[in-house]
Structure formats: structure tokens, C-alpha cells
DSSP file (Angstrom, degrees, kcal/mol; ACC not computed):
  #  RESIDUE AA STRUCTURE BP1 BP2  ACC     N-H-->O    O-->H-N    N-H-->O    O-->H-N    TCO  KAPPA ALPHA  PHI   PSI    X-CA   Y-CA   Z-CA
    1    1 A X     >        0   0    0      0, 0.0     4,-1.2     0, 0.0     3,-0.4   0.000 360.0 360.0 360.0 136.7    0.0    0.0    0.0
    2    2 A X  H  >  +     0   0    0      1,-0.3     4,-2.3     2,-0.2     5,-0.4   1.000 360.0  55.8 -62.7 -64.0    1.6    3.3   -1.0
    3    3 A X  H  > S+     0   0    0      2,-0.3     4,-2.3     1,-0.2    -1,-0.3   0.805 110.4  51.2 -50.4 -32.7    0.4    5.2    2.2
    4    4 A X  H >> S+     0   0    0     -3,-0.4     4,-2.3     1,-0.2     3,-1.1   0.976 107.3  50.1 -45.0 -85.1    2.3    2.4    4.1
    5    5 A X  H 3X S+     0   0    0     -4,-1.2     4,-0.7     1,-0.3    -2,-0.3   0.440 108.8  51.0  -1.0 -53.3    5.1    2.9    2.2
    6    6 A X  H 3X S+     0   0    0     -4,-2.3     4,-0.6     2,-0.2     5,-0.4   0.850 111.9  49.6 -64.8 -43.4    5.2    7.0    2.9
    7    7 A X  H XX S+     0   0    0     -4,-2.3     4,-2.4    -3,-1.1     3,-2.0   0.999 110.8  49.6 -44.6 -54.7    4.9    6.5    6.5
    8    8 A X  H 3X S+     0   0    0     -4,-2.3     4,-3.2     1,-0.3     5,-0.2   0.868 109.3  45.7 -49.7 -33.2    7.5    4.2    6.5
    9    9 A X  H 3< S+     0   0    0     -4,-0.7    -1,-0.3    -5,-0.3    -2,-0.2   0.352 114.9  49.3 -97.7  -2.6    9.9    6.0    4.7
   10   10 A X  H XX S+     0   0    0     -3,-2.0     4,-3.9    -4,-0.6     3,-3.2   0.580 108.1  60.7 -20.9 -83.3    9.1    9.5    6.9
   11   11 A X  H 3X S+     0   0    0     -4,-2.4     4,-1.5    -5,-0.4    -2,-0.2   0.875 109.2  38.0 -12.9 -76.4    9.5    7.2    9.8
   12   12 A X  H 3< S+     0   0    0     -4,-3.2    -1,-0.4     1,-0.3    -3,-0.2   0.788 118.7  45.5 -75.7  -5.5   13.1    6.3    8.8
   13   13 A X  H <4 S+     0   0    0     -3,-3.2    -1,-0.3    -5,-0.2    -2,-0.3   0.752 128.1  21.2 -96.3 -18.7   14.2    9.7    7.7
   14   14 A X  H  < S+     0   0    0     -4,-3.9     2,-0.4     3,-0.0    -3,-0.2  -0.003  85.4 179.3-138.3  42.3   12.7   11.7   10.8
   15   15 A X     <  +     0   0    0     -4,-1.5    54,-0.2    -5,-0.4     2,-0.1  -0.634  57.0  53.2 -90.0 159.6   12.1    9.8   13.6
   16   16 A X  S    S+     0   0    0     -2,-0.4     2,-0.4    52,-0.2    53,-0.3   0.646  79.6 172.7 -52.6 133.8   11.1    9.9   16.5
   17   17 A X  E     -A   68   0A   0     51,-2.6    51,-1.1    -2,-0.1     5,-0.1  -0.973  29.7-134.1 -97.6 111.3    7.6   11.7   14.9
   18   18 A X  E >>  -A   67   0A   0     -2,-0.4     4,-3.5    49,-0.3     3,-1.4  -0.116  22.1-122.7 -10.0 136.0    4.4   12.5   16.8
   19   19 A X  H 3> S+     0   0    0     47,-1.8     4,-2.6     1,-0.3     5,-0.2   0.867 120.8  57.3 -52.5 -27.8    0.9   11.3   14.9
   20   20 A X  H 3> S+     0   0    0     43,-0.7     4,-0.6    46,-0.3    -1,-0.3   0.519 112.9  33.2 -78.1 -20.9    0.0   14.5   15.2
   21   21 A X  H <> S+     0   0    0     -3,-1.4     4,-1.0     3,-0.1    -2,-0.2   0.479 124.9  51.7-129.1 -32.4    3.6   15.9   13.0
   22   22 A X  H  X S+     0   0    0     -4,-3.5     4,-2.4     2,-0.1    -2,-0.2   0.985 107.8  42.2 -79.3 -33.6    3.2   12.6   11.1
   23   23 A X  H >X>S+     0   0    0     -4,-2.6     4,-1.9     2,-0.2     5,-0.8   0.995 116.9  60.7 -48.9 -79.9   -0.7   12.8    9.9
   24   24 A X  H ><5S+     0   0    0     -4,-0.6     3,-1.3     1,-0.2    -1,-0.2   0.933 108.3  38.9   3.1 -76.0    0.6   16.7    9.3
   25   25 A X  H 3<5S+     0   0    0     -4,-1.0    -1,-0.2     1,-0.3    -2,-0.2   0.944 114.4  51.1 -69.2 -32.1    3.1   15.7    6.9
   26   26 A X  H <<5S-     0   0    0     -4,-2.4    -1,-0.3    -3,-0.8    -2,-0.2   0.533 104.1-126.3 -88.4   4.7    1.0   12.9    5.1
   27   27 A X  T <<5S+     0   0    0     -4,-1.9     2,-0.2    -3,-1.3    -3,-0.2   0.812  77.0 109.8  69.2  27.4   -1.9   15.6    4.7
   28   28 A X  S   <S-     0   0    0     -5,-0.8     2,-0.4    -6,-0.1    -1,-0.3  -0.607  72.7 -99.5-127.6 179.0   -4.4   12.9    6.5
   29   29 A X    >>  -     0   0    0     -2,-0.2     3,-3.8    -6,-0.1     4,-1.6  -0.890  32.4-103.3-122.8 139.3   -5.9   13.1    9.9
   30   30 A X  H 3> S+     0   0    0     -2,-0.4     4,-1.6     1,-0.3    -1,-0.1   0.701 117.6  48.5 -12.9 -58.2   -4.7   11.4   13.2
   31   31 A X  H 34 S+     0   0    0      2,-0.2     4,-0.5     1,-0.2    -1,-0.3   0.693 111.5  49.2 -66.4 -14.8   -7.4    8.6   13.2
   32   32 A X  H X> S+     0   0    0     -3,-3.8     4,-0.6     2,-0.2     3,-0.6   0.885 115.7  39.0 -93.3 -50.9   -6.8    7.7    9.7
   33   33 A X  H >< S+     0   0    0     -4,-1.6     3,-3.3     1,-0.2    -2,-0.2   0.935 105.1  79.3 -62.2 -73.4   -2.7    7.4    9.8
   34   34 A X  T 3X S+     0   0    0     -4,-1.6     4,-1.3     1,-0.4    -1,-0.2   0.370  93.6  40.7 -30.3 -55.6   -3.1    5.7   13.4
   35   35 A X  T <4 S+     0   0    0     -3,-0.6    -1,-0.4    -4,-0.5    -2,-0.2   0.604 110.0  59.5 -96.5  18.6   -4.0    2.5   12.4
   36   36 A X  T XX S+     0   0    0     -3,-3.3     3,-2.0    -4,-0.6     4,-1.4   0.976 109.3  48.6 -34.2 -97.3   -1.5    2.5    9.5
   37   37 A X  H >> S+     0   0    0      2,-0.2     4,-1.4     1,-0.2     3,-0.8   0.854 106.4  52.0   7.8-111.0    0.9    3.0   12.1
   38   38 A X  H 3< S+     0   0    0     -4,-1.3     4,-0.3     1,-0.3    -1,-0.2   0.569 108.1  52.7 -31.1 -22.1   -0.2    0.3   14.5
   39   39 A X  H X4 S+     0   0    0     -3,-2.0     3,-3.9    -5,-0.2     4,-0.4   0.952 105.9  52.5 -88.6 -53.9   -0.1   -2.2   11.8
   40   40 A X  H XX>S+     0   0    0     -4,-1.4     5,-2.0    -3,-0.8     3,-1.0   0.818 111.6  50.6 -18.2 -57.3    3.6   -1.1   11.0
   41   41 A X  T 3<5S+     0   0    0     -4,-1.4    -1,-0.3     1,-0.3    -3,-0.2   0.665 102.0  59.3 -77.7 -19.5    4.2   -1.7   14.8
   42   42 A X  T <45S+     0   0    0     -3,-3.9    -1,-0.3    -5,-0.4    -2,-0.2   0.172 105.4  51.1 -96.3  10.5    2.6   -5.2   14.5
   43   43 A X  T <45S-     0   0    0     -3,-1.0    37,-1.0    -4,-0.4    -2,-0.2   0.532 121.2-107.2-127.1   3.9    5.3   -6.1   11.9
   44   44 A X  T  <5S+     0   0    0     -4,-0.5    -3,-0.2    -5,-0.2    -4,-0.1   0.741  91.4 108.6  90.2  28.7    7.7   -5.1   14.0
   45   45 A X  S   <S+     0   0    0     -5,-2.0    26,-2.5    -6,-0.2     2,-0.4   0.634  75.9  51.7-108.4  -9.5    8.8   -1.7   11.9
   46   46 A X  E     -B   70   0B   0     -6,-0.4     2,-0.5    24,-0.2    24,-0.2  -0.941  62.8-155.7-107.6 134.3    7.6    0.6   14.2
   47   47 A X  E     -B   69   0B   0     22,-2.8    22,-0.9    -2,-0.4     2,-0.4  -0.955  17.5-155.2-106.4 146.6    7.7    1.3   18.0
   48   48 A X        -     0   0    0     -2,-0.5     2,-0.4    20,-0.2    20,-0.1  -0.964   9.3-170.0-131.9 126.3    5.0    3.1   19.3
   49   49 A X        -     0   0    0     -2,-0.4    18,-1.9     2,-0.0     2,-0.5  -0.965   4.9-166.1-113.2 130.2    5.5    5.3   22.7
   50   50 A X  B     -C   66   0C   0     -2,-0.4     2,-0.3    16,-0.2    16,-0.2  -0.970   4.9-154.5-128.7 127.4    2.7    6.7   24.3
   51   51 A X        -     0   0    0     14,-2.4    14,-0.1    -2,-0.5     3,-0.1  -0.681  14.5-143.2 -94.2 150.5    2.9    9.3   27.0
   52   52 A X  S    S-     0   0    0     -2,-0.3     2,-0.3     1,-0.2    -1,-0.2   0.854  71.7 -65.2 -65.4 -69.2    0.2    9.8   29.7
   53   53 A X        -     0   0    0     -3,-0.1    -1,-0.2    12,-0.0     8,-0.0  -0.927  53.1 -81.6-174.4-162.6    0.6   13.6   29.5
   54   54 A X  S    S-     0   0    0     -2,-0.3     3,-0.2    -3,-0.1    -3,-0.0  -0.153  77.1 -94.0-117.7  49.9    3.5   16.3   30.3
   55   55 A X  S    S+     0   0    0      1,-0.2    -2,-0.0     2,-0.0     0, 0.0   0.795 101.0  32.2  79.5  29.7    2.6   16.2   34.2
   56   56 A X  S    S+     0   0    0      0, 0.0    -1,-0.2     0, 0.0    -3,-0.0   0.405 105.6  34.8 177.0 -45.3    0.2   19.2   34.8
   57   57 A X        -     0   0    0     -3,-0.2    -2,-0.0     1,-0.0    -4,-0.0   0.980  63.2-153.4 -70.5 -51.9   -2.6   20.7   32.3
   58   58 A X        +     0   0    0     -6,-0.0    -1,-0.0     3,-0.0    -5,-0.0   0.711  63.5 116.9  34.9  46.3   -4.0   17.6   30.2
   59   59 A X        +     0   0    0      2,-0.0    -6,-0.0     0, 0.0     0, 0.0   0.345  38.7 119.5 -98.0  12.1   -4.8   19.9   27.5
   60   60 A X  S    S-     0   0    0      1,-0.1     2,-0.9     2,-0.1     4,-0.1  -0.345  71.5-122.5 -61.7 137.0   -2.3   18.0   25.4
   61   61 A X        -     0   0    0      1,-0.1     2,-0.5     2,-0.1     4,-0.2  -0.755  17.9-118.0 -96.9 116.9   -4.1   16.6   22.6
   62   62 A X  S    S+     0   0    0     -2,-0.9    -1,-0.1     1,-0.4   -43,-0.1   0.323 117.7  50.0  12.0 -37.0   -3.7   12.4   22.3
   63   63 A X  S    S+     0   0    0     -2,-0.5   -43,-0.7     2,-0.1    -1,-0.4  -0.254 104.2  57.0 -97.1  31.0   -1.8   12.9   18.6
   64   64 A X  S    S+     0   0    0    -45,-0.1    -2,-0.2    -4,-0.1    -1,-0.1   0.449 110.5  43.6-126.3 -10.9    0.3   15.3   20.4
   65   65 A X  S    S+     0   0    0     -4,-0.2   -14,-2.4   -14,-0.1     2,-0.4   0.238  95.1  87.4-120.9   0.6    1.6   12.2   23.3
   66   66 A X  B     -C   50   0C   0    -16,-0.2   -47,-1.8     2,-0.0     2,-0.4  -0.946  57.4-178.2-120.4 151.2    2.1    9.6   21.1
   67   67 A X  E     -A   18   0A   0    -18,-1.9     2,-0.3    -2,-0.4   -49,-0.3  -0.651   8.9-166.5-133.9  94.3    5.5    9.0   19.3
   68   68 A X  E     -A   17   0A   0    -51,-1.1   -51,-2.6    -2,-0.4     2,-0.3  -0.529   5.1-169.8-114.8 132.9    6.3    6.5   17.0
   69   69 A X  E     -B   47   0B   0    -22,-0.9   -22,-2.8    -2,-0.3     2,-0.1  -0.872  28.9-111.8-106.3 127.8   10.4    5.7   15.8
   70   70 A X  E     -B   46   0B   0     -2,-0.3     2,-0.9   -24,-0.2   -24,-0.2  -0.395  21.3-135.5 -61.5 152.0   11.3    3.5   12.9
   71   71 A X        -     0   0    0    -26,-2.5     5,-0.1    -2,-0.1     4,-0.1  -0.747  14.5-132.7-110.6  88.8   12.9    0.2   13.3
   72   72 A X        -     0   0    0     -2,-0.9     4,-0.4     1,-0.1     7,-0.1   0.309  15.9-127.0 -30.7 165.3   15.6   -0.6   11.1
   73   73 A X  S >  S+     0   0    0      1,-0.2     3,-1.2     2,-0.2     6,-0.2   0.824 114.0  60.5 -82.1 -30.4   15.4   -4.1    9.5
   74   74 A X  T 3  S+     0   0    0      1,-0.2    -1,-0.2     3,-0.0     3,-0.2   0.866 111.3  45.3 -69.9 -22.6   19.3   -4.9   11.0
   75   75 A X  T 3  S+     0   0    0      1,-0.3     2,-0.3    -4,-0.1    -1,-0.2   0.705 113.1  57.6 -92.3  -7.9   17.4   -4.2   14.7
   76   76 A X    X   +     0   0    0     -3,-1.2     3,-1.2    -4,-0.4    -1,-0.3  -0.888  58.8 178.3-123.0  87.6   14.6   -6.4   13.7
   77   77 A X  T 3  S+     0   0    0     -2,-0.3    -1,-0.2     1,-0.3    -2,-0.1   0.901  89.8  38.9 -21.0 -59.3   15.4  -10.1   12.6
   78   78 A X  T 3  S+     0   0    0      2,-0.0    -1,-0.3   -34,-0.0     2,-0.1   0.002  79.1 132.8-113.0  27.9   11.6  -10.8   12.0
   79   79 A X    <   -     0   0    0     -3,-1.2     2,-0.3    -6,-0.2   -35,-0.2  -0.570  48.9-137.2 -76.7 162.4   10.3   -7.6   10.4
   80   80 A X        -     0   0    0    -37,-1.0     2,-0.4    -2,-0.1     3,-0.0  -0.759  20.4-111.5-106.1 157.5    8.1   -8.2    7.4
   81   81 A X    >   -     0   0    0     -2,-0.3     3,-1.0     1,-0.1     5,-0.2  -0.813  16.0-126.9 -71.7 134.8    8.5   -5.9    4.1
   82   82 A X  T 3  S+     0   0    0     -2,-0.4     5,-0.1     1,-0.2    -1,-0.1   0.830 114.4  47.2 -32.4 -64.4    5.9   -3.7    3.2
   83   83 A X  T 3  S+     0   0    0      4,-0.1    -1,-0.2     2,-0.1     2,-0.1   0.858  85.1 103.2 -40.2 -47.6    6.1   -5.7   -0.6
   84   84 A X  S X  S-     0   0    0     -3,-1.0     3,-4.7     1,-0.2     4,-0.5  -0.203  79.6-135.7 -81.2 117.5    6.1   -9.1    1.1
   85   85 A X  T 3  S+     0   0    0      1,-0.3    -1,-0.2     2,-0.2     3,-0.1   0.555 101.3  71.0 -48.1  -2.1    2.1  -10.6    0.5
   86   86 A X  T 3  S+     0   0    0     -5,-0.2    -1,-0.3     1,-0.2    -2,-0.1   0.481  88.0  59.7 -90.4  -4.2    2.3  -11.8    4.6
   87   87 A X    <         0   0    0     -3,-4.7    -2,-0.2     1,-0.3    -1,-0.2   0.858 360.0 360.0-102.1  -4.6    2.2   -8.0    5.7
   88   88 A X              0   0    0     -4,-0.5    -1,-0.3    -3,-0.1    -2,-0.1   0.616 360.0 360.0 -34.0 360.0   -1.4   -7.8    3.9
């Protein structure tokens, strides 16, 4: 999937991103990229960090606390390729 394929490839040139700075950059909205994402993370190319909050307002907005770093393939033995028909 192409939009896989542009995360990913953000991911490894600018990580760590926010959802909120990555949705941004892909011209899509938080909810849409998120489970994009989350599948990425269930093939073992993404790490997904999620913060509670920065300790004091909680006006932070939910795409603004979570922060997702690429995973090279040399850190990941078992990541799948994007190409490969098992990450459908």
C-alpha cells in the first residue's frame, strides 16, 4: 500500500515523529494514519510510545503524546516488508 510505504519512509528519515507531526506531513488526519501506524508496529517496523501527559494541564491533545520511531530491519530479525504478501 503506497500510504504504508510513505509512512514508513518519513518514519526512517525523521524519527522519532508524533501522529500529530506525522498525519501533518501525510496531509491525512490522526485517526486515519493511526492505524497505519499500528499495523507497521505489529510487523515489527515501528515502536509506538505513548505518553500519559507532560505532568500538569492535560490539555495535550492524544496525537500530540504519542510518538512513533522506525525500526531498522538490521534491529529487527523478523520484520516483514511492506512488498512481502504476509504484511497484507
Amino acid at each position: 500500500d503506497q500510504m504504508l510505504q510513505r509512512i514508513q519512509t518519513l518514519l526512517q528519515r525523521h524519527s522519532p515523529m508524533t501522529l500529530a507531526v506525522l498525519a501533518q506531513k501525510l496531509g491525512s488526519d490522526p485517526d486515519t494514519v493511526r492505524p497505519m501506524v499500528e499495523l507497521l508496529a505489529r510487523k515489527g517496523r515501528v515502536r509506538i510510545e505513548k505518553r500519559s501527559g507532560c505532568g500538569g494541564c492535560f490539555s495535550c491533545r492524544p496525537e500530540e503524546l504519542e510518538t512513533y520511531t522506525y525500526i531498522a530491519l538490521e534491529d529487527n530479525a523478523h520484520a516483514v516488508s511492506v512488498n512481502d504478501p504476509a504484511f497484507e
